[in-house]
C-alpha positions in Angstrom: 0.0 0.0 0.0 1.4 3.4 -0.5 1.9 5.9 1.8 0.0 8.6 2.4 -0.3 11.2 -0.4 1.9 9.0 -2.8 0.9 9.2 -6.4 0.3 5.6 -7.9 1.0 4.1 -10.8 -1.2 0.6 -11.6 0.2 -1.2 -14.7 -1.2 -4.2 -16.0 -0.1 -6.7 -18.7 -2.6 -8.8 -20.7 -3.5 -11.9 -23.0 -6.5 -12.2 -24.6 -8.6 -15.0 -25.5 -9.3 -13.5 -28.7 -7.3 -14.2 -32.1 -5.1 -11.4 -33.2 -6.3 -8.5 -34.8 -9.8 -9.9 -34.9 -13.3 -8.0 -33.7 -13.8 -9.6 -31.0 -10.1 -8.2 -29.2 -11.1 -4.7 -30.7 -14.3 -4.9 -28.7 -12.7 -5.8 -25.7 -9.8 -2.9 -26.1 -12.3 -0.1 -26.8 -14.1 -1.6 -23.7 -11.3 -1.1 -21.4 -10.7 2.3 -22.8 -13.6 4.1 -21.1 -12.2 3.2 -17.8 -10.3 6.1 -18.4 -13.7 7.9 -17.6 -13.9 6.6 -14.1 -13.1 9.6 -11.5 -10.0 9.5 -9.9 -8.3 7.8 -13.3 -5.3 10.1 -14.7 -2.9 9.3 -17.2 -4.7 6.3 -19.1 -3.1 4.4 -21.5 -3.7 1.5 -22.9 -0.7 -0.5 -24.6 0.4 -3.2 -27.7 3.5 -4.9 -26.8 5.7 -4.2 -29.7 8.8 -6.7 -28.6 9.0 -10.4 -28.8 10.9 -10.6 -24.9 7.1 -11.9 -22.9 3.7 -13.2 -24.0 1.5 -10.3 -23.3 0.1 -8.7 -25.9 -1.5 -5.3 -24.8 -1.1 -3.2 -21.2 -3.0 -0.8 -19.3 -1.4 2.4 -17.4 -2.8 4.9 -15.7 -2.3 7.2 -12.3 -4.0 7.5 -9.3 -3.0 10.8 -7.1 -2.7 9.0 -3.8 -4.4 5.7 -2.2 -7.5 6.9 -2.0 -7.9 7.5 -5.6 -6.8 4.3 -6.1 -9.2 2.4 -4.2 -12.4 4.5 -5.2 -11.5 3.1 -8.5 -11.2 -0.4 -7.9 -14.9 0.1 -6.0 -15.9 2.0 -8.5 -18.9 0.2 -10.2 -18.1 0.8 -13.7 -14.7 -0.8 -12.9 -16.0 -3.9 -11.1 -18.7 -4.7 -13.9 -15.8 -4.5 -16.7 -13.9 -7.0 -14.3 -16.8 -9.2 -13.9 -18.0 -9.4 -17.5 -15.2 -8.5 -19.4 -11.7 -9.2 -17.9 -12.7 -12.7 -16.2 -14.2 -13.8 -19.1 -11.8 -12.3 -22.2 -8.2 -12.0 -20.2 -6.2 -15.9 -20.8 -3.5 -14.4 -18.6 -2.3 -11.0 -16.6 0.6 -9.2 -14.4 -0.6 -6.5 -12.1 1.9 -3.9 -10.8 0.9 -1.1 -9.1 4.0 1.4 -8.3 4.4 4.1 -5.5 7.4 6.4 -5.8 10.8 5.3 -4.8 11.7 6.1 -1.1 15.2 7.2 -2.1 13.8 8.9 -5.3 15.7 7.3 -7.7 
């Protein structure tokens, strides 16, 4: 957990269960791009691996200004339904990171 007032960074790398390319993977990438719309959310990007080196194919970034940010997005309705009915159901395989500022600022 981050300390108080710490700006947070959650990353996430992703699979689909979709082919490559097909309509199916589009509808589930514009789907996660209106999380971007949930309050708190700053910095959204979402991500196509362009290197060989791991087996995800897309990533999500965005910015949370401290913890509490943070956690009134991952309560946030909009952001549990797209967990429940998208990302269970469409993700084959994920890495979550969520980063906090260095203590030593480096």
């Amino acid at each position: 957990m981050a300390l108080d007032g710490e700006r947070i960074r959650h990353t996430v790398a992703f699979r689909l269960v979709h082919g490559e390319d097909s309509e199916e993977e589009r509808r589930f990438l514009e789907a996660a791009t209106r999380l971007a719309t949930i309050p708190g959310v700053e910095a959204f990007e979402l991500l196509r691996e362009v290197s060989p080196k791991n087996q995800y194919r897309f990533g999500i970034s965005m910015e949370f200004a401290d913890q509490a940010a943070y956690d009134g997005y991952n309560e946030h309705p909009e952001h549990t339904r797209f967990v429940q009915d998208r990302w269970l159901v469409e993700v084959s395989d994920f890495l979550e990171v969520d980063y906090a500022p260095s203590l030593s600022g480096t």
